[in-house]
C-alpha atoms as one frame of an Amber mdcrd trajectory, in Angstrom:
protein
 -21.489  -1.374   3.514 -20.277   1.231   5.918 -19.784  -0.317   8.757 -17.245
  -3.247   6.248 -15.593   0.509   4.747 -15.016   2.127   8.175 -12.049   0.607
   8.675 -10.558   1.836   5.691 -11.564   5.212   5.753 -13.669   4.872   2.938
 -17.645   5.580   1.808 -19.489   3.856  -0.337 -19.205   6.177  -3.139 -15.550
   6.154  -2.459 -15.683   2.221  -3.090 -17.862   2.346  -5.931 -15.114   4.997
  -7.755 -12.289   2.794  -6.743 -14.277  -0.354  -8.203 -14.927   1.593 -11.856
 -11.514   2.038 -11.860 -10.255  -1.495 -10.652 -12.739  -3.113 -13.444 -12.613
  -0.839 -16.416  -9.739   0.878 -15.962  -8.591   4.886 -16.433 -12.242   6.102
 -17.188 -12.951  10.006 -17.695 -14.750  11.906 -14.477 -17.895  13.100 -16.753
 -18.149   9.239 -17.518 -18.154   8.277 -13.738 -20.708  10.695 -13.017 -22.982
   9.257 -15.350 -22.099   5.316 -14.184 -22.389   6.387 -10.636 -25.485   8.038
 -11.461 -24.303  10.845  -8.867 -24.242  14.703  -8.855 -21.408  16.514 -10.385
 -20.446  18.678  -7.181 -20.726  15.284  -4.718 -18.783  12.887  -7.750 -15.749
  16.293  -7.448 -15.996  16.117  -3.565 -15.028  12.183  -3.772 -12.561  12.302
  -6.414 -10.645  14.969  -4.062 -10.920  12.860  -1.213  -9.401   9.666  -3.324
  -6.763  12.311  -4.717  -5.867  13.381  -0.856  -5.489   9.900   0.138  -3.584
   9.008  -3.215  -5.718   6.483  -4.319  -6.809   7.913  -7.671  -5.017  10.047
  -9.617  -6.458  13.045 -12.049  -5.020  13.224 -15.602  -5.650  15.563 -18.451
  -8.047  13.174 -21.055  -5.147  12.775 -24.253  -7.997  13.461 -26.623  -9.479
  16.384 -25.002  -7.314  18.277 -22.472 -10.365  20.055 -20.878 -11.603  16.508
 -19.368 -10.100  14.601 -16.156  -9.304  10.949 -16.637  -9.285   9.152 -13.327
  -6.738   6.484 -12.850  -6.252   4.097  -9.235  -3.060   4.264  -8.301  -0.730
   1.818  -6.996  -1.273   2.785  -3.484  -5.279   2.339  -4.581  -4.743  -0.582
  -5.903  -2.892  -2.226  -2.815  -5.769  -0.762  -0.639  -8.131  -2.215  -3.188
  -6.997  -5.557  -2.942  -7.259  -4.943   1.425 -10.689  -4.635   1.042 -13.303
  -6.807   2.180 -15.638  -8.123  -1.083 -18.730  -5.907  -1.251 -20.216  -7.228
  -4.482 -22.564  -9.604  -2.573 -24.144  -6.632  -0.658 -25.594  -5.273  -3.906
 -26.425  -8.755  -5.283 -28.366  -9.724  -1.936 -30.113  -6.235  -1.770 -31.099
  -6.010  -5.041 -31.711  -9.711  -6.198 -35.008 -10.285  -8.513 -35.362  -6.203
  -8.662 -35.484  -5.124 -12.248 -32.976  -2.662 -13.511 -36.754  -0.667 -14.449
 -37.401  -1.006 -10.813 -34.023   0.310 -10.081 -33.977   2.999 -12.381 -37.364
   4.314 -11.066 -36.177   4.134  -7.370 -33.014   5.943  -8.274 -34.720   8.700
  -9.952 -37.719   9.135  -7.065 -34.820   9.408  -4.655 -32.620  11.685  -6.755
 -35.960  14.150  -7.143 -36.572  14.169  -3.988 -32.898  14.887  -2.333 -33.092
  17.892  -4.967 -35.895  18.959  -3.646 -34.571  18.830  -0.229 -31.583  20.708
  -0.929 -33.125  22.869  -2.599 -35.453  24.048   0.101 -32.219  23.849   2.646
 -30.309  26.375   0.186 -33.726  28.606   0.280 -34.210  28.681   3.953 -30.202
  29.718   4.363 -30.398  32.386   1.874 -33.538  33.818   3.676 -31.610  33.723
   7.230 -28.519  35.599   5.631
């Protein structure tokens, strides 16, 4: 997936934002972070990188002004529509998994990258 996104200048977290947004439309940040299954500070680092690149836009939510709706822009969508079809990478990788399965994986790996950075933010406040 990042070898076909390379080109672009794109990650895959970049491409799963962009696809959200290309398939359901204007959808609020707290919403993405919970689709994406990602953590708040990495979800803000992407949406600023999209924003940079003006290929999603940040809007005040009209019900509550305090939340960011996220909406691809045209120059997104035109970038979007350059992009090579990446759908078949999650159906071949995941094919015949269970979304249990999934959800298990997803959580062992979460845990454990917590863990990690965790410890990293430890050792760095010791050395300071």
């Amino acid at each position: 997936m990042d070898d076909a996104l390379r080109p672009f200048d794109l990650g895959a977290t970049q491409w799963y934002v962009l696809y959200q947004l290309v398939n359901a439309g204007p959808t609020r940040q707290r919403e993405l972070q919970r689709i994406l299954q990602v953590e708040r500070a990495t979800l803000s680092t992407v949406v600023i990188a999209l924003v940079r690149k003006q290929l999603v836009e940040q809007i005040p939510d009209s019900v509550d002004q305090r939340q960011k709706m996220l909406r691809i822009t045209d120059v997104g969508e035109a970038l979007w529509r350059d992009l090579p079809d990446l759908t078949q990478i999650h159906a071949v990788a995941f094919d015949g998994i269970g979304d249990e399965d999934i959800e298990t994986a997803i959580r062992v790996l979460r845990t454990a990258t917590e863990r990690l950075e965790q410890r990293q933010r430890t050792e760095q406040s010791r050395r300071s």
